[in-house]
Each structure stands twice: as C-alpha cells, then as structure tokens.
N, C-alpha and C positions, 0 to 999 in steps of 0.2 A: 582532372578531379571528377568525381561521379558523386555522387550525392541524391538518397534516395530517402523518402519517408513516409509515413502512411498511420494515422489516428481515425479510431473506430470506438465511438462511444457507444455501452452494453445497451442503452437503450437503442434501437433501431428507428423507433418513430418519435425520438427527439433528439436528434443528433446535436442541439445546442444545449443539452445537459451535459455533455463531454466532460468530464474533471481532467480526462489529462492533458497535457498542453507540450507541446515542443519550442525551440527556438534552432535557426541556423543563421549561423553567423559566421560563413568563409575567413576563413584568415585570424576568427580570434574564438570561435566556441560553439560547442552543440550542444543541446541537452532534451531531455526529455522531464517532464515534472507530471507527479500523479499527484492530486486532490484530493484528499481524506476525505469519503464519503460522509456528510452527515447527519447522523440521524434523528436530530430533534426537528428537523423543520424548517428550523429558522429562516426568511432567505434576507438577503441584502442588494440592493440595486437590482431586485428581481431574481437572485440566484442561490443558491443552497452554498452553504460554506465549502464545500468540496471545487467547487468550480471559484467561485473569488479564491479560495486559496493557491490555484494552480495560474491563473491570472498574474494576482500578487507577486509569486511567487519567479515565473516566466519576468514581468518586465522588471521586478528589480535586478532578477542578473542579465538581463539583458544592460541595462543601464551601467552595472558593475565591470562587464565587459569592453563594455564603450568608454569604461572611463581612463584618459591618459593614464594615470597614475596605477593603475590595478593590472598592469600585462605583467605582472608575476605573478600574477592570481594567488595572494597568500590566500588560503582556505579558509583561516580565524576572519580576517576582513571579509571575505565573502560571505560568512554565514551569518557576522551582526550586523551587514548591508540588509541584507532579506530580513531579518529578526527587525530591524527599525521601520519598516514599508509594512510588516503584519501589524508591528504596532501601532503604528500611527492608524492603521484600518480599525484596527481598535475602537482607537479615540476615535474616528470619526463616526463609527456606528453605535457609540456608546454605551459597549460594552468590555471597557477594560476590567474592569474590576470582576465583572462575570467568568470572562475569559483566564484569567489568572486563579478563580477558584476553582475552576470546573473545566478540565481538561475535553471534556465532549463540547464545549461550545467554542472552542480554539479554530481559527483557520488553518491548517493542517496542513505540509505536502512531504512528497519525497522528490529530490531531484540525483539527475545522472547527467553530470558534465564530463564534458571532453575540452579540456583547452588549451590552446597552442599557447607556450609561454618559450618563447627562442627554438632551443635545437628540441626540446622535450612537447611530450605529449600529457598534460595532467590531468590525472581522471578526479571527480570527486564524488563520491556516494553518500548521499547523505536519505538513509532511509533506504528499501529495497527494492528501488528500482535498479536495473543490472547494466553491464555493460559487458561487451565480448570485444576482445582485441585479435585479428588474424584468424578469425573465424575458430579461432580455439580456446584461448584465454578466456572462460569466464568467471566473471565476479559479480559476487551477488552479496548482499549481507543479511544474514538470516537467522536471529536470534532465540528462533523457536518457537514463539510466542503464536504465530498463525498456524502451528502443529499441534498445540492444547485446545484453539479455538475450534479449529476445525475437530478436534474429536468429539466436543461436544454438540455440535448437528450428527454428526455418527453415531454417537452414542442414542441419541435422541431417535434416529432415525430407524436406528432398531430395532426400541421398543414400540415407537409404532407400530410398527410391521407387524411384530408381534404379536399386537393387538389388533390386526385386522385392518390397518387403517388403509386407504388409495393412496397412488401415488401423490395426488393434489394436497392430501392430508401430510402426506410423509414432508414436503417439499413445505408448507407453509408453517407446519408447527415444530419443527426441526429451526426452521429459521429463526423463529420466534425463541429459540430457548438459546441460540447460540447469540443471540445479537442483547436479548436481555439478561441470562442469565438464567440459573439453576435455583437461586435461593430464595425469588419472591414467584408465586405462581400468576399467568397472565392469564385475561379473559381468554385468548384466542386459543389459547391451550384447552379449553373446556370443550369436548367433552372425553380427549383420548389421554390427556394428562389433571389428576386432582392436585391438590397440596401434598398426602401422602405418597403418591407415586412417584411424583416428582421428587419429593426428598427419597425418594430411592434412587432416583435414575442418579442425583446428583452424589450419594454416597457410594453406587456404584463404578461412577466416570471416577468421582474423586481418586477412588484402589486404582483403579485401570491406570489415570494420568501419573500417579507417582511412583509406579511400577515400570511405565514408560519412560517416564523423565526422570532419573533418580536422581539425575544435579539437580533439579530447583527443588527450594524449601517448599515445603507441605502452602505455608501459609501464603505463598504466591501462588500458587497453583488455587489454593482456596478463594482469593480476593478473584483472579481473572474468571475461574469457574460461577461463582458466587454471581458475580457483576459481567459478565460477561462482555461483550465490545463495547456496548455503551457507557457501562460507568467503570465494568472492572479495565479494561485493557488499559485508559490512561494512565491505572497509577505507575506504569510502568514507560510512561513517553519522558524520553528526555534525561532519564538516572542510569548511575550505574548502578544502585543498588541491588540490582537482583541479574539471572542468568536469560531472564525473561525482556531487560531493558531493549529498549530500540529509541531509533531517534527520528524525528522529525522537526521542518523546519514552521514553527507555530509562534514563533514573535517570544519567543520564553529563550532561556538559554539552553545552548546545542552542548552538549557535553562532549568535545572533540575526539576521545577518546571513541565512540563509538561513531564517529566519519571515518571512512576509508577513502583516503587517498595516496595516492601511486604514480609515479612520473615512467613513462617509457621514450626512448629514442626516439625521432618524427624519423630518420633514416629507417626507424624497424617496422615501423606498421603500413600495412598493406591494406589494409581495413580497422574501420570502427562501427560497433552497434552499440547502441544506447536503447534501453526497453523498457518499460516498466510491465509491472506483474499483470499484468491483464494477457499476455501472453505466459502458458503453461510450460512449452517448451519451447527452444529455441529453432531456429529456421537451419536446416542442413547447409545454408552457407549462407554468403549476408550479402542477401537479395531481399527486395517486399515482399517478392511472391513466393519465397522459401520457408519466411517468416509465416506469411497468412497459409503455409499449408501445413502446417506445425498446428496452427493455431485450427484449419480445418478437421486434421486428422485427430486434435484432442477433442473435439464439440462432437465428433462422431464415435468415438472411442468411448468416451466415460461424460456426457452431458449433465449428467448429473454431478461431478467433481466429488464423487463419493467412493472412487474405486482405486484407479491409475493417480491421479490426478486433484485426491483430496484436497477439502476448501471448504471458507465460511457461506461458498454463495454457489448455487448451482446457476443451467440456462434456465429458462423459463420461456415459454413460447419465444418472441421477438426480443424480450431480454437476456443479455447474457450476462455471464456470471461480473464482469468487469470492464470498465473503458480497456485498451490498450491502444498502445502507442510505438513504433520504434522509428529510428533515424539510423541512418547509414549514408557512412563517407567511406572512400575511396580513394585518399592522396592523389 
C-alpha cells in the first residue's frame, strides 16, 4: 500500500488558519473535509467557523469510522453522526438558535470519503470536494451555484477596468461586490462604484446570468446575485428547491438526495484521490507532486482565476485563492 498526502492552507503566513483537514485511517477510511470560509468574524476557541468546522467535522467521522457497529458505513447514519457533533458545538458556543436562523453563522464543511466496507470501496460526497478512482474516474458535484458567483466578480471586474481602475482596484472591489452582493452599495466600493452604477452593473449581470443559465428561475438567480455569498448563497444550502441547491454538512439536515455515493470493487481500484477545490485541476496522475504541478501550472497560467480557471477568490500576494488538500492511496 502507498499512501500519500499533502494540505496547503491559502494563507502562507499562517498556516494554522487551514480550514481544510484530512484523515487516514488504513484498513477503514480516508477523507479529505474543507471548511466553509467565514465571513462574519466570529471566532470560537480562537478560530473562524471555517476551521472548527473542518475539525468538527474530521473527528466526528473519524469516531463514526472506529465505531464497531458503523463498518457498513450507511451514508444517512454517517451524516446525522456529524450533523449531532455540529450541533452540540452549537450549544456549547451558544449560538443555536443564531445558527438555525442565519445560515452564514453555520459551521459549515464539505467532505470526501473513501471507505472500505468488505469487498467494496464506498465513496461519499457530501458537498464539492471530489474524488478520482484509477486516475480516470472523476467525480465531483457541481450544482452551478459557484458559476453565477464567480460572474459576478467578472462582471464587476470589467467595469472597473473600464473605468480606469488598477489592478489593486480591480481585485479588492470585484471582491467586495461578489462576497456582498449587487443590491446594497458598500463603503469600499466608493469611489469606482455609486448606488446608481451599481444598479447597473447588477441589471446588467442579472440579463448576462439568465441568458447563461436558462434552467434557474429569474428569482434565484436574483436572491444569490442580490445577497451574494454572505447572505444570498445560504438560502440555497441544504434544499432541493432550486437547480442552484448544494449541500453541506452544517448540524441542519442533509437532504440525501443531493450526497453522491457510489460503491466500486476493492479487486478494481488501483488508486484513490480525494481533493477538495482548492485545487483547479487535477494532477496528470495520482502522485502529490502531479497534483501540486497542476496546481503550479494553474497560479501561473490565470492567477487571477478570472480567465482559464474562473472563481469567487483570486491569488493575492502570499494569499491564495483557497486552502487545498488531497490524499492518495494505492492498495
């Protein structure tokens, strides 16, 4: 067996900011778990809800794995194991009832498992972190939802330009409209976006997004546009309601239908990669060092994640766009 791994948190000069987290566990599971950035601030035990979430998140299925009774790994038990370990983090930081109205103050993760259950191999996805079997087979779950956000820094990004602004400009107020929203204007936006312009840019994106996307309703595309990651994206965590829904694992209930899981032979696999998105693309074969040249050739290609490799977050000096994370096994 070969077993390889390797977690790179975007910040450089604080490497214990990492939200995402792995676990390996020969003989009963691997996984990789990313951290819902957060962006109110809040921290807990010293840390931003992105990293307790990936914590959280990491030993309760570590524990779920170790437990006698769980080596058939049903999926539905798996996911109200974790959902009871957010909760109770909850209560103990005393913010249930916060958390339950307001999906931005949620501890938030995605995970990617791999688990031996007899002759099979069960993958679980819960959220878009991916996973590649035999260096070919990938799976990723991708509801779209990061294809509308990211146009609105693009769109954004435009009209700066257009207006003259620097690169510094283009990069900080681009941010600020994709992570707030289109519909209320922010100080930082002052002085290359007014109230009026902005309700241009946003009536503008709004034509562009529903011309692009013609499956989602107008008024979804309006709430995520509108509210942007911070308040619009939740209302779509967790539901099937819209074509927009995605899921994560946040102490609420997981709507199973949006888990992807998939059993393969342990006789057919030759490899497994487990990633989350902080890698753009994948590694030309499942090594670390295939992976982080993937991950090289995309920071030198498009750094700005605005061209090849569009996205809510570009690099920034020593910041990059995202923690990533992969693991690899080798029967």
């Amino acid at each position: 067996m070969r077993i390889e791994a390797f977690t790179e948190g975007k910040n450089l000069d604080d490497p214990d900011a990492n939200e995402d987290q792995l676990l390996i566990l020969p003989g009963r599971g691997y996984a990789v778990i990313d951290g819902v950035t957060d962006r109110t601030g809040h921290r807990y035990d010293g840390m931003l809800a992105g990293r307790m979430a990936g914590l959280l998140v990491r030993d309760a299925t570590v524990a779920f794995l170790l437990g006698p009774a769980n080596h058939d790994l049903h999926p539905e038990r798996l996911v109200a194991h974790v959902s009871t370990a957010i909760q109770a983090a909850y209560t103990r930081f005393g913010i249930a009832e916060e958390a339950l109205a307001r999906p931005a103050r949620r501890f938030s993760a995605t995970l990617a498992l791999a688990a031996d259950v007899g002759d099979l191999l069960r993958i679980v996805l819960v959220g878009d972190s991916g996973a590649r079997l035999n260096g070919e087979e990938l799976v990723r779950v991708d509801p779209g939802l990061d294809k509308v956000t990211a146009g609105i820094r693009l769109a954004a990004w435009r009209t700066l330009e257009a207006r003259g602004a620097d690169h510094g400009t283009c990069l900080r107020v681009s941010r600020s409209c994709v992570f707030n929203g289109l519909a209320k204007h922010q100080p930082d936006m002052h002085p290359w976006l007014d109230q009026p312009s902005l309700a241009r840019l946003r009536e503008d994106y709004l034509g562009e997004a529903a011309a692009r996307f013609p499956t989602i309703p107008k008024a979804d595309l309006e709430a995520l546009i509108d509210g942007g990651i911070i308040e619009g994206q939740g209302q779509f965590q967790n539901n099937t309601k819209s074509p927009l829904s995605y899921c994560v694992l946040d102490g609420f209930e997981v709507p199973m239908a949006l888990v992807q899981t998939f059993d393969r032979p342990k006789s057919e696999i030759r490899s497994v990669e487990l990633f989350t998105d902080g890698y753009f693309e994948p590694g030309s074969e499942p090594t670390v060092d295939a992976w982080e040249a993937a991950f090289a050739h995309v920071e030198t290609t498009d750094p700005d994640k605005r061209d090849q490799y569009p996205s809510v977050k570009g690099t920034v000096g020593r910041i990059r766009a995202d923690d990533r994370t992969v693991v690899i096994v080798e029967p």
